[in-house]
C-alpha positions in Angstrom: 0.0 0.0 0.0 1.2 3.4 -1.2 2.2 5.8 2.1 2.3 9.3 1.1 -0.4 11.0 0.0 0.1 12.3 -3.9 -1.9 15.1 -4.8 -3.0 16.8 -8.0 -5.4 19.6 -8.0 -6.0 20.2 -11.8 -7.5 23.5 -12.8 -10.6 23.0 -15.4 -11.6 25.5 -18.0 -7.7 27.6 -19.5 -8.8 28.9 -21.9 -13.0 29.9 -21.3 -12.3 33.1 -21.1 -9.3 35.6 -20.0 -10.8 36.2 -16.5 -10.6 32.5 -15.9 -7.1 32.1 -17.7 -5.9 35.1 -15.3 -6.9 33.5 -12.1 -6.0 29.9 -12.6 -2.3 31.3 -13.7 -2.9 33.0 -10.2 -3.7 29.5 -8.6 -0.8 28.1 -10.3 1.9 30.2 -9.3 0.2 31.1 -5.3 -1.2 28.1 -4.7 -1.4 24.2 -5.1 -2.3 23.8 -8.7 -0.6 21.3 -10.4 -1.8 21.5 -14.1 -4.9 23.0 -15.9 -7.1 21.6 -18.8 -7.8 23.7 -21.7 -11.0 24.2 -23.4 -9.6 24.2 -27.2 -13.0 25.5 -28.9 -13.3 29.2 -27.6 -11.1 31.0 -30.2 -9.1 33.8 -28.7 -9.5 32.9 -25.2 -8.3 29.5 -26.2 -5.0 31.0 -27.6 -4.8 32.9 -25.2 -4.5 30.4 -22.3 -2.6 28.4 -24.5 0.0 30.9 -24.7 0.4 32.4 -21.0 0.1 28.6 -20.2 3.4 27.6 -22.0 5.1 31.3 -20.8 4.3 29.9 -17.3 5.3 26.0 -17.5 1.6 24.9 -16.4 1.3 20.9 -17.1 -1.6 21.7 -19.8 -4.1 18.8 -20.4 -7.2 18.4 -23.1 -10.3 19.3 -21.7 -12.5 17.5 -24.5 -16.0 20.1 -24.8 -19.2 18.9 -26.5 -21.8 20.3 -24.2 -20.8 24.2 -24.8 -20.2 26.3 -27.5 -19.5 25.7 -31.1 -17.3 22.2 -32.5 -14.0 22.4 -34.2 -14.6 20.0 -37.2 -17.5 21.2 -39.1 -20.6 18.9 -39.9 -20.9 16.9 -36.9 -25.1 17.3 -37.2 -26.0 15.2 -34.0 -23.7 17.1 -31.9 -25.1 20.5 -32.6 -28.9 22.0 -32.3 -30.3 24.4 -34.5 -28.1 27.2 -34.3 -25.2 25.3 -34.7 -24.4 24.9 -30.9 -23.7 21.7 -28.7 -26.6 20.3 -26.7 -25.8 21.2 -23.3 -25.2 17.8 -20.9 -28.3 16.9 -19.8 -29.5 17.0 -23.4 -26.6 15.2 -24.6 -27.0 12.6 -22.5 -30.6 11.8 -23.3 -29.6 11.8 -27.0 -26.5 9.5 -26.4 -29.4 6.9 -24.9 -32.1 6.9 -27.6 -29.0 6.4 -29.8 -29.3 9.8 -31.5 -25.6 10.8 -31.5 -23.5 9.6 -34.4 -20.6 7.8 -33.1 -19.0 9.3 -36.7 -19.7 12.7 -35.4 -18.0 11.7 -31.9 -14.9 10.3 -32.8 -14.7 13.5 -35.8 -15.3 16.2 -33.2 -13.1 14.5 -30.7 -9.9 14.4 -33.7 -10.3 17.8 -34.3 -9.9 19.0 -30.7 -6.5 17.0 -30.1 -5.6 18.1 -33.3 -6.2 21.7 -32.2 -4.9 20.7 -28.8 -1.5 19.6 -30.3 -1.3 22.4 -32.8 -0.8 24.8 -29.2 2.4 22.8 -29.0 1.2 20.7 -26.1 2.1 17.0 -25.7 -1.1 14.5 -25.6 -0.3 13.1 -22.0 -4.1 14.2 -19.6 -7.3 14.4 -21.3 -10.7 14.7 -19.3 -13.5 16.7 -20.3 -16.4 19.6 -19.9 -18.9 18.7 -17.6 -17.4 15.0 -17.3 -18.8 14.1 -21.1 -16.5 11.1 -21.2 -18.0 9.4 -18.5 -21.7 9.3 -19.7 -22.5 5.8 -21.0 -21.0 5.1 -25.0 -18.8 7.9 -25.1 -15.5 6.8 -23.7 -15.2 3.7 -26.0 -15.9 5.5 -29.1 -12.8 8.0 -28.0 -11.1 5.3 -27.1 -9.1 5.0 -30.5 -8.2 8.3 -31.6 -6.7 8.9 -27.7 -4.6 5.9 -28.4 -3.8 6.8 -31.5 -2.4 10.2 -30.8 -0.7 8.6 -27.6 -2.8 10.2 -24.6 -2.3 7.8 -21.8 -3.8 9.9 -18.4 -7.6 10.2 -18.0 -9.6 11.3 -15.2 -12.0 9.0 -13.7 -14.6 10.8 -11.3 -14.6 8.4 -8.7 -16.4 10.3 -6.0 -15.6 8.1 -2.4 -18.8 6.6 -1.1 -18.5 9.0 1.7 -18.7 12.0 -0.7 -22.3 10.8 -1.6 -23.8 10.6 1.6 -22.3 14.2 2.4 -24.5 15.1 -0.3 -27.4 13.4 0.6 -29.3 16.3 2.1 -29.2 18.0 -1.4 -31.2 15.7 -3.4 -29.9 17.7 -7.1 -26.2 17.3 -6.6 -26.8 13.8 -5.0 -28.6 11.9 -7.5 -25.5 13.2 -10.3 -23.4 11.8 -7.8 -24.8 8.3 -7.9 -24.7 8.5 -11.9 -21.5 9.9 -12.2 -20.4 7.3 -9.2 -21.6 4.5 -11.5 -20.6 5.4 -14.5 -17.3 6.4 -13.3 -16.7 2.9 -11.6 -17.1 1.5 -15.2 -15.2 3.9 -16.7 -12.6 2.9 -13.8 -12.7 -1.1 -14.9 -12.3 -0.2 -18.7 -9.6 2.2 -18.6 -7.4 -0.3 -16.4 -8.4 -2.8 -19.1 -7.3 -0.6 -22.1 -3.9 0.2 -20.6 -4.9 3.9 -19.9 -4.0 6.0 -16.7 -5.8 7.5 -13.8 -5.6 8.8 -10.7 -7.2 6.3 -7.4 -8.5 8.6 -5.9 -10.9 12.0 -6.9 -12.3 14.4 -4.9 -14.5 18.2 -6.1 -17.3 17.6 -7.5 -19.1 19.0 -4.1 -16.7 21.3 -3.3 -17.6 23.0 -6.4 -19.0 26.9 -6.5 -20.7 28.2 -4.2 -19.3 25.3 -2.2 -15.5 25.9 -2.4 -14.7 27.4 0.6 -11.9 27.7 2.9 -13.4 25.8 5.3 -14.4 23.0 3.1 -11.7 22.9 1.5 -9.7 22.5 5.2 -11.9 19.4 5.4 -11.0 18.2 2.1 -7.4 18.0 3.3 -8.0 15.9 6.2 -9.6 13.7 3.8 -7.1 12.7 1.6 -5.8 9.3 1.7 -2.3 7.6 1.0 -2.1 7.3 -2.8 -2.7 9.5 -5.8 -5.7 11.6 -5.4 -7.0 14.3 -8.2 -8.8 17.2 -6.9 -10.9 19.3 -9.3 -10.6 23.1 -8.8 -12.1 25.5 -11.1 -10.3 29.0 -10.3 -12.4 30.7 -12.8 -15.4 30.2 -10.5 -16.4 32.8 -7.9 -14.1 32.8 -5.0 -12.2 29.5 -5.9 -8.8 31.4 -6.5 -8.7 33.1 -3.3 -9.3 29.7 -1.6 -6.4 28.4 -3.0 -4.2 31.2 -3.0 -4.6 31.2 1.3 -1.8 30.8 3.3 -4.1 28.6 5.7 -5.0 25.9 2.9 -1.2 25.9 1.8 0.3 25.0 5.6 -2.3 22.5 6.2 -1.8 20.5 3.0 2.0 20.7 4.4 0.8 19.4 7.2 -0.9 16.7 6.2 2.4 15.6 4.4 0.9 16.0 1.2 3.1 15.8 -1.7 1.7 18.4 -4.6 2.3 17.2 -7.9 2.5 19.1 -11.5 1.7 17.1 -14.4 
């Protein structure tokens, strides 16, 4: 069993707009962020992060989007509604089950990201995704062969502990997309392992997520963590998140706690 406790707290969204590139920079160079994910669709903003990212020697990951926003690769018709948008998750997800999404228009839109994602001069090590698209049920295995192909080998799993779920209980909302992220994720867990892929045992922020992320939570996450490698999603672009994790307090006690931060 593993004995010191390996943490990554991996910054969603470089890249949405420059607020948000500004302030996870911020959590990056004042505080315990590790790496960021970067949203490759959002034109200047994108290039943006890209670029301060690279100035800054932030570990930069994919962060796959097909629930916001406009794709990369063109006609990808059962992505997009009407006016040429992606259906936002929960729509996406309803779609996905009556079998209404090309896998075609999948595996196109997903090629055109990394391609755009390598084209920033990044290295195709993480990928994850907006609003945790890989994990729904179908999408992961039809990804599956252009991340190998391209050589990606880290992908976040959303393991939520069983713990984290009854903290939630009392909020019925945020519990119940525990559960199906909770399930989905733990099969998402199995296949990756069987397709030689990556991924952290441990994951932790879904709750702590705005208005949630406070420094008092996030105390309590610490005291949390377990021995082995645990990813903690932070998004610094959210309201208040950045100064959380730019505290002195939150800083000493993850020394404390022996953690050892990692970048990647």
């Amino acid at each position: 069993m593993p004995k010191d406790k390996l943490v990554l707290f991996q910054a969603d969204d470089l890249g949405f707009d420059s607020a948000t590139n500004q302030r996870i920079i911020a959590s990056f160079k004042k505080g315990p962020v590790g790496g960021a994910s970067l949203i490759v669709n959002r034109g200047g903003s994108t290039e943006e992060g890209a670029r301060i990212a690279l100035n800054e020697g932030i570990p930069v990951g994919l962060h796959f989007n097909i629930t916001e926003g406009y794709p990369l690769s063109g006609e990808v018709p059962t992505l997009v509604r009407k006016d040429g948008q992606f259906y936002p998750p929960a729509s996406f997800l309803f779609r996905m089950r009556l079998g209404k999404i090309d896998p075609r228009d999948l595996e196109r839109e997903c090629r055109a990201q990394v391609e755009k994602f390598l084209s920033l001069n990044f290295k195709p090590v993480r990928f994850d995704s907006h609003n945790h698209s890989h994990v729904m049920p179908g999408v992961f295995p039809v990804l599956k062969k252009t991340l190998q192909e391209y050589g990606f080998r880290f992908v976040r799993c959303p393991r939520e502990t069983k713990a984290n779920f009854f903290r939630a209980m009392p909020k019925i909302g945020r519990s119940l997309e525990l559960l199906f992220l909770s399930l989905w994720a733990e099969a998402l867990y199995r296949y990756l392992k069987e397709e030689g892929f990556e991924t952290s045992q441990y994951f932790t922020g879904i709750l702590e997520q705005e208005p949630n992320f406070t420094l008092w939570r996030a105390l309590k996450m610490v005291k949390r963590i377990l021995p082995g490698f645990t990813e903690i999603m932070v998004h610094p672009g959210h309201s208040g998140e950045m100064e959380v994790l730019t505290n002195v307090e939150l800083l000493e006690a993850l020394a404390q706690a022996g953690v050892v931060l990692l970048k990647r």
